[in-house]
C-alpha positions, 0 to 999 in steps of 0.5 A: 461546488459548481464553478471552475476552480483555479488548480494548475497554478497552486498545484504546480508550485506545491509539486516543486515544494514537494520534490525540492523538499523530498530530495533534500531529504533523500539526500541528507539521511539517505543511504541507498537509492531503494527504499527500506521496504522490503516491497520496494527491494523486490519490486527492483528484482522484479524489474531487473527480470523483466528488463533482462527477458522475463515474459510480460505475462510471467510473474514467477520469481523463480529466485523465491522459495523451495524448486521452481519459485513463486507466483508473485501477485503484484501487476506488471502496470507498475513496473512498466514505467520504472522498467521504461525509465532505466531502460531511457536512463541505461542509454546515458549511464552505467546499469546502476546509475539509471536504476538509481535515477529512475527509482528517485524519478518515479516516486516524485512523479506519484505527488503530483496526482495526490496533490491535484486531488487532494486541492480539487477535493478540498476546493469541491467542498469549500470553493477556491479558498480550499485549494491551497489548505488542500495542497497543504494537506497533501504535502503532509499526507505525502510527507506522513505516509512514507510511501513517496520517498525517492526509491518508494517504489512499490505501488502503494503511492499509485493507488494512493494517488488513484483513490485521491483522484478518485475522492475529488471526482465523486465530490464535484456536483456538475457531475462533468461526463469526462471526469467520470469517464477517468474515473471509471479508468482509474477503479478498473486500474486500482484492481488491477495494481492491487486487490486491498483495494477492492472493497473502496473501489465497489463502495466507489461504484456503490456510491456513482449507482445510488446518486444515479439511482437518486437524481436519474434524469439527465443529470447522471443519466451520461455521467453513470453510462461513461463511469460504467462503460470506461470501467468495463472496457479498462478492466477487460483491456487491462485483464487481457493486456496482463493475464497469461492466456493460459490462465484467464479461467484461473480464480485467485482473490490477491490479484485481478484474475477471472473472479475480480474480473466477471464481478467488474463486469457484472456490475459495470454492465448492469449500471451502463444498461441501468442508466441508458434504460431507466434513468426517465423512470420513477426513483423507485424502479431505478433502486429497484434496478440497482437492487437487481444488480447487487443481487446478480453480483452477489449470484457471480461471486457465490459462483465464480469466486466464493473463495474470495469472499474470505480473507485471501490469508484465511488459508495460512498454515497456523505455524505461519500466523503465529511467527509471521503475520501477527508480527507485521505490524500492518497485518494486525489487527486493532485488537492486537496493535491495542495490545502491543502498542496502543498508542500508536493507535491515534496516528492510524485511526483519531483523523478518520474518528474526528472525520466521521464525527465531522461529516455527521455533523455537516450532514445533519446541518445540511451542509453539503451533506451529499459530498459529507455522506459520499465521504462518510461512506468511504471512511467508514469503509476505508476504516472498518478495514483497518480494524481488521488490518492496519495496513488499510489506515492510510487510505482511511486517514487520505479520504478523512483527512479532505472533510478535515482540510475544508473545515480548516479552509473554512476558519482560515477564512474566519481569521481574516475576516477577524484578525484580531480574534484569538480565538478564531485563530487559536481554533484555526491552529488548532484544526490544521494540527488534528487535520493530518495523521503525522500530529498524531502520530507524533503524540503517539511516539511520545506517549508510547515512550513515555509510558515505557519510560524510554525518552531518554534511549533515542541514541539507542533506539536509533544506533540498534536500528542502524545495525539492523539496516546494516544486514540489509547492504550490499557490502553484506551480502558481498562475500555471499554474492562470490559463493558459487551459485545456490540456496540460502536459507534466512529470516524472511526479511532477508530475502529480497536483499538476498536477490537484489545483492547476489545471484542466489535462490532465497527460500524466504521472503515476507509473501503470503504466496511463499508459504511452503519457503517460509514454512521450510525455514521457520521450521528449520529455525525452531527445529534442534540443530540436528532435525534442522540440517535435514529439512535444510537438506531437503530444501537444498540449502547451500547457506543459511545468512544470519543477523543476530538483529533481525526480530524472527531472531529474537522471537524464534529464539525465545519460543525454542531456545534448543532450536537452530537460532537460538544455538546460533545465536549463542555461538554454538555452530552445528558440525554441518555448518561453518561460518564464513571467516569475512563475516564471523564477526559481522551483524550479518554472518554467513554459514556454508553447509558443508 
């Protein structure tokens, strides 16, 4: 695709869609102004201490597990805006009110460069009349994922919004230098919001390197220098604009620190360097010279940072694996999600299945195989990923879903042309259905409860999900939030409601950075009551908040059913504790040591 398309128009009036649709939606089944993930929760505590005096270059939240807190990894980029937008909103209305505002604004905000992308890739491959199925697609991507509701305000929806941009870029064939210039801009951003995304952001690269490598000359001579050159200078502003001087020699592989930072550098240096020298030279000496320059990464990180060649969870306490992470969802494994719910299967991995099919197929047909084969990349890579962890599936599903979507363009055009043609329009139908996750996600629900014979428990279902949501208020916490201020013990979901409702110290919250918090509190809820009341008392536990509901509950209380929830949730309370009379007969009960 080389001739201008015609985006603004469509992508100004699917964003109104969007935001008319998504408003209508928070506004009919929402019940609080955050979002349900325990990321969004803690992202407004995080907020709310910048807003109140925490240096920009302090991360610790000091208000998270055992003395003296925890070093949270998540960028200060992303709380910039939400700060900047209550802090506008707080000189019109009461404190509340502008967070309120400002959490349904920036979601909302996050759609427009999704939809761009989602309309400017699917045009790159199959020309104007792929604009329009493009910005379809990405209502449903948008709607699906669940990352763009107001109060969505964890920075998932911006990488998201990022790797659409990105996959649009990559696709154009005129190589336009101004485009690669945001490009190399939007990869340095990417690893500094968050490190999943490393390994798609250097297949990105991997990808610029080799089309260079490739058709060199003046072709990609400018457009390689400008990616290479605006990488390397947004990651050093962006490196030094949020690291503590005192940490700039400091490694960790979950943020951007001097690990992530001197790969960047290395490989963007060696591109730029590459480009401006040896883009006139034969094909051979230039994949000669990428070869180089994988090697001398390869050499920085086996020096800097040969720690983050691992999982950054490699390193978790084997207590923490087995009652924590196996049970996030988005952590498992295929392996464990097969197990424990297989067909939720199809929702995460049959689009990116039927995407890498399709590429194969267009790519030995030459049929924009180059645009085929840069997708085919990312998907793989993108989905190899989430075999290991889930959580990686919705960038996987985001670039499966463009191959997908330009197929659907392609018999949309069909079935004008033939009207009368069932069987053009039944296969058009049909494609746009197995084109976005949500289909399959819905199959899979079905299926799942089919198979366990739970149609006709929906009521249930929900009524038992409601009750859980309710630990979660504020009108939950609020006899807590009267307690003279000190240390709550409780199952880790619990712990950023803990912080965002009251002005205690809660020692769990569902962080990797946490362990010695969680590790304290999931050993005091399998120890018997009388070993729990002195690791509580070691910890300086002042409260310990309880919801029979809450799934550590259950499965702490199966694994040890001596242990203290398992007594608590029996109604068996220690000599040291006693409940609070408000709330003994809530579904989040609070317990005072005496």
């Amino acid at each position: 695709m080389t001739e201008p398309l015609n985006l603004n128009k469509t992508v100004a009036i699917f964003w109104l869609i969007t935001i008319i649709v998504l408003t209508f939606a928070f506004l009919r089944f929402s019940t609080d102004y955050v979002g349900t993930d325990n990321d969004d929760v803690l992202r407004l505590v995080q907020v709310r201490d910048f807003l109140s005096g925490q240096s920009w270059f302090d991360l610790q939240q000091y208000r998270l597990g055992l003395d003296g807190g925890t070093l949270m990894h998540w960028s200060r980029l992303i709380d910039a805006p939400i700060a900047f937008l209550i802090a506008v909103f707080s000189n019109f209305t009461q404190a509340e009110t502008a967070e309120a505002i400002a959490l349904f604004i920036w979601p909302l905000l996050t759609t427009l460069p999704v939809i761009y992308g989602f309309a400017a890739a699917s045009g790159a491959i199959s020309g104007q009349k792929g604009v329009v199925i493009g910005a379809f697609g990405a209502i449903a991507f948008i709607f699906g994922s669940g990352k763009f509701a107001p109060g969505a305000i964890d920075h998932h929806n911006v990488q998201l919004a990022i790797f659409a941009l990105i996959t649009a870029i990559l696709l154009y064939k005129n190589y336009p230098w101004i485009s690669y210039a945001f490009a190399g801009f939007l990869s340095a951003l990417a690893l500094a919001i968050g490190a999943e995304t490393t390994p798609l952001i250097a297949a990105v690269c991997a990808i610029i390197a080799v089309t260079w490598a490739w058709y060199g000359g003046k072709t990609l001579r400018r457009p390689a220098r400008i990616f290479s050159l605006s990488m390397g200078l947004s990651l050093t502003l962006i490196f030094f604009g949020t690291t503590p001087p005192h940490l700039y020699g400091h490694v960790v592989c979950d943020t951007l620190s001097m690990g992530f930072y001197a790969l960047g550098i290395t490989g963007s240096a060696g591109l730029f360097f590459a480009a401006a020298l040896l883009s006139y030279q034969s094909r051979i000496i230039r994949f000669i010279s990428l070869g180089a320059i994988g090697g001398a990464v390869i050499v920085v990180a086996l020096i800097v940072a040969p720690q983050c060649l691992q999982s950054p969870l490699a390193s978790l306490d084997p207590l923490l694996v087995e009652m924590w992470l196996n049970n996030i969802t988005e952590a498992q494994s295929i392996l464990i999600l097969l197990n424990v719910k297989p067909w939720s299967a199809l929702g995460y991995y049959m689009v990116p299945l039927l995407s890498i099919v399709l590429c194969i197929v267009k790519i030995s047909k030459r049929q924009q195989a180059e645009q085929h084969l840069k997708l085919l990349v990312l998907i793989i890579l993108a989905t190899a990923i989430s075999l290991l962890q889930v959580r990686a599936m919705i960038f996987s599903n985001l670039i499966a879903m463009i191959p997908m979507l330009a197929l659907v363009s392609v018999l949309r055009a069909k079935t004008h042309l033939e009207p009368k043609n069932v069987k053009f329009a039944a296969t058009f139908i049909l494609s746009a259905f197995v084109s976005v996750p949500i289909f399959w996600m819905m199959i899979g629900t079905g299926l799942t409860k089919l198979s366990a014979g739970e149609i006709n428990t929906a009521p249930k279902t929900q009524t038992a999900e409601k009750l859980q949501n309710s630990c979660t208020t504020a009108g939950a916490y609020e006899i807590l939030a009267n307690e003279p201020k000190g240390v709550v013990s409780g199952p880790s979901n619990l712990g950023a409601s803990i912080l965002r409702f009251t002005h205690h110290r809660a020692i769990a919250g569902p962080y990797h950075r946490n362990q010695s918090g969680l590790l304290t509190e999931i050993k005091s809820s399998l120890a018997t009551p009388l070993e729990a009341e002195k690791i509580l008392k070691d910890a300086k536990v002042t409260h310990i908040a309880f919801c029979t509901l809450d799934p550590q509950v259950t499965l702490t209380a199966r694994k040890a059913g001596d242990g203290l929830y398992a007594n608590l949730a029996k109604g068996v309370i220690p000599d040291y504790l006693e409940v609070m009379d408000e709330t003994a007969n809530s579904a989040l009960q609070i317990y005072r040591l005496k």
